[in-house]
C-alpha positions, 0 to 999 in steps of 0.5 A: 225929411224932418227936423226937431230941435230942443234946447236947456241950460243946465248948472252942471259941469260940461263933462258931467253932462256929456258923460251923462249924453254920451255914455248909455248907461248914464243916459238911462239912469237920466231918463227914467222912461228908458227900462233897459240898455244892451249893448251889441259891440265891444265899445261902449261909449264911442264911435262904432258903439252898438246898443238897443235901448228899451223905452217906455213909448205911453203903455208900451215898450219899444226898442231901438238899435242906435249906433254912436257914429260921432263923438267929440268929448265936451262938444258933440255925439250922434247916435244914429238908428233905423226903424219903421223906415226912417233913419234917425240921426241925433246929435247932442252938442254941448257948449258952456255958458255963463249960467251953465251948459247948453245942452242941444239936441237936433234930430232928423227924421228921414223916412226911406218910404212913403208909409213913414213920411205919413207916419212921421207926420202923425207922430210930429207932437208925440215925438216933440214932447218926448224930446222936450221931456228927455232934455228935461230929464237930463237937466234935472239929472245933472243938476242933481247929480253934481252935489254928489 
């Protein structure tokens, strides 16, 4: 198993910054790498909500099935996916500061097989600065977003 953590203050207000985490849509506009966002459930924006989301990964484009499995507004979502033998469990929290939000992101890797435990390590950097690049993505969104 692995862990990844990553952490920004953002100046936006709490609910503009958990709309943008917690709905797809948002979160694709926030993320200029993400292409595409379907949804496959009736919900979209709570637990029990199904999408796939199509991101650029360097050259090329790749899909995820994520599951909105928690959900607290102005708190916390998870998301959890299944791919290349590793379950992926994200949780996003939010927590007003003096100077802002706090926005964390913790994600946990557990790979279901050997192949993956090799793979996850060999993408360890890759996967950080990715997560790095998402949060500041969302930081710039927001703070650009609540002029508006």
């Amino acid at each position: 198993m692995s862990v990844w953590s990553e952490t920004v203050i953002i100046d936006a207000p709490i609910d503009l910054v958990f709309e943008t985490i917690s709905k797809p849509e948002k979160f694709m506009e926030a993320v200029p790498h993400i292409k595409s966002v379907e949804f496959l459930s009736e919900k979209h924006s709570c637990p029990g909500t199904r999408f796939k989301e199509t991101r650029l990964m360097g050259k090329r484009e790749a899909s995820t099935v994520l599951e909105i499995t928690d959900q607290e507004k102005n708190s916390h979502i998870r998301m959890v996916s299944k791919a290349g033998g590793t379950t992926w469990d994200s949780t996003f929290s939010t927590e007003s500061e003096v100077d802002g939000v706090q926005l964390r992101l913790v994600m946990t890797a557990i790979p279901t097989n050997f192949l993956a435990r090799i793979t996850n390590r060999m993408i360890k950097g890759m996967l950080e600065r990715a997560l790095k690049k998402d949060m500041l993505a969302i930081k710039e969104y927001c703070e650009s977003e609540k002029n508006n």
